[in-house]
N, C-alpha and C positions, 0 to 999 in steps of 0.2 A: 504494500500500500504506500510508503514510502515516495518507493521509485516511480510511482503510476502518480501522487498530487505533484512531485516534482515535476514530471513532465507536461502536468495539465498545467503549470505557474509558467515553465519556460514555452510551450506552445502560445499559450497566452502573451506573454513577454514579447518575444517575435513581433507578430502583431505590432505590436507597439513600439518597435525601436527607431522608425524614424518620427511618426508624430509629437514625439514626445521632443524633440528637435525641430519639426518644423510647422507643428498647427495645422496639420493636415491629417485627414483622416486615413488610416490605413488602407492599402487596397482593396479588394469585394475580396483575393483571394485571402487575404489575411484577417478578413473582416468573418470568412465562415469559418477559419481557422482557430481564432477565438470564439466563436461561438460555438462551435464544438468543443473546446476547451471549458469552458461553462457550465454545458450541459455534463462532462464528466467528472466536473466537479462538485455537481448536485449530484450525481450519481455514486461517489465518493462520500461523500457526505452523509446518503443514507446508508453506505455499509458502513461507514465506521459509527455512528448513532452518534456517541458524546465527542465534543470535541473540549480540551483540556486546557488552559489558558498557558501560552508560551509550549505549545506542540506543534510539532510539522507542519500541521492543518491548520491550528490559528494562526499562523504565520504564512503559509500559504493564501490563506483570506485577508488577511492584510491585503498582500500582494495585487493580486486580484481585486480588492475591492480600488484600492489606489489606480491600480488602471482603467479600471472602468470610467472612475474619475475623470481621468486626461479623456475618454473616447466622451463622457456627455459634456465636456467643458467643449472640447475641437467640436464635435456636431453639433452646441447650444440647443440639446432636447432638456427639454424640462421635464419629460413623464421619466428619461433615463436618470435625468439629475435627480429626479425625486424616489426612484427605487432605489438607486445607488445609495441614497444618504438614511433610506429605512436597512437597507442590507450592511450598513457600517452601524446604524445606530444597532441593530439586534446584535451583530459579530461583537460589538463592546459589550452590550450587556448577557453574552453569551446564552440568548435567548433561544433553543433551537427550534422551536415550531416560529417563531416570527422569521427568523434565519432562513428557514428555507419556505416558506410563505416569500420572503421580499427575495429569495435568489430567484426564484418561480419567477417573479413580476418583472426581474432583471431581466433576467433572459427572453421573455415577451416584450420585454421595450428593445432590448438590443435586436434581438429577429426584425423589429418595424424599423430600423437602420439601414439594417443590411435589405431589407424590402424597398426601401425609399433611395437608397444610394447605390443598390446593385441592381435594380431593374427597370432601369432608364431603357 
């Protein structure tokens, strides 16, 4: 499990290594790249159930929740800006049913992204 949220953090990561440089939004192919990143990290999330404060995983969502950051700041979505900041405020208060309630709603805002900017 380890080596499978490291890889869902640096897929994710990817993504994001030039916008975070230049205000622009990742490509559509690196944009479903992390969105697949996402989704196996809610999928992670439910086989590991608890997650531990300063483990793999809370550090992992750190991670992930900071870049989602930079992707609703670069697009100025407000429904991504407003899930992202419910999915940080549960990951602080290590809430898990709000946790994966607001990653759910992440990842439905993030998918309307990749809808809107990958099928021009």
């Amino acid at each position: 499990m380890t080596k499978f949220i490291s890889a869902v953090v640096i897929a994710f990561f990817l993504g994001l290594s030039s916008p975070v440089y230049s205000n622009e939004l990742p490509s559509c192919d690196d944009l479903a790249e992390m969105a697949n990143a996402l989704e196996d990290m809610e999928g992670a999330l439910k086989e590991v159930g608890t997650i531990n404060e300063g483990d793999e995983v809370d550090k992992a969502l750190e991670e992930v929740i900071d870049g989602l950051k930079v992707v609703a700041l670069v697009e100025d979505d407000s429904h991504l800006s407003e899930s992202v900041l419910m999915l940080s405020q549960a990951w602080e208060k290590m809430d898990g049913a709000a946790l994966m309630s607001s990653l759910s709603q992440t990842i439905d805002d993030f998918d309307v992204i990749i809808g809107k900017e990958c099928t021009k």
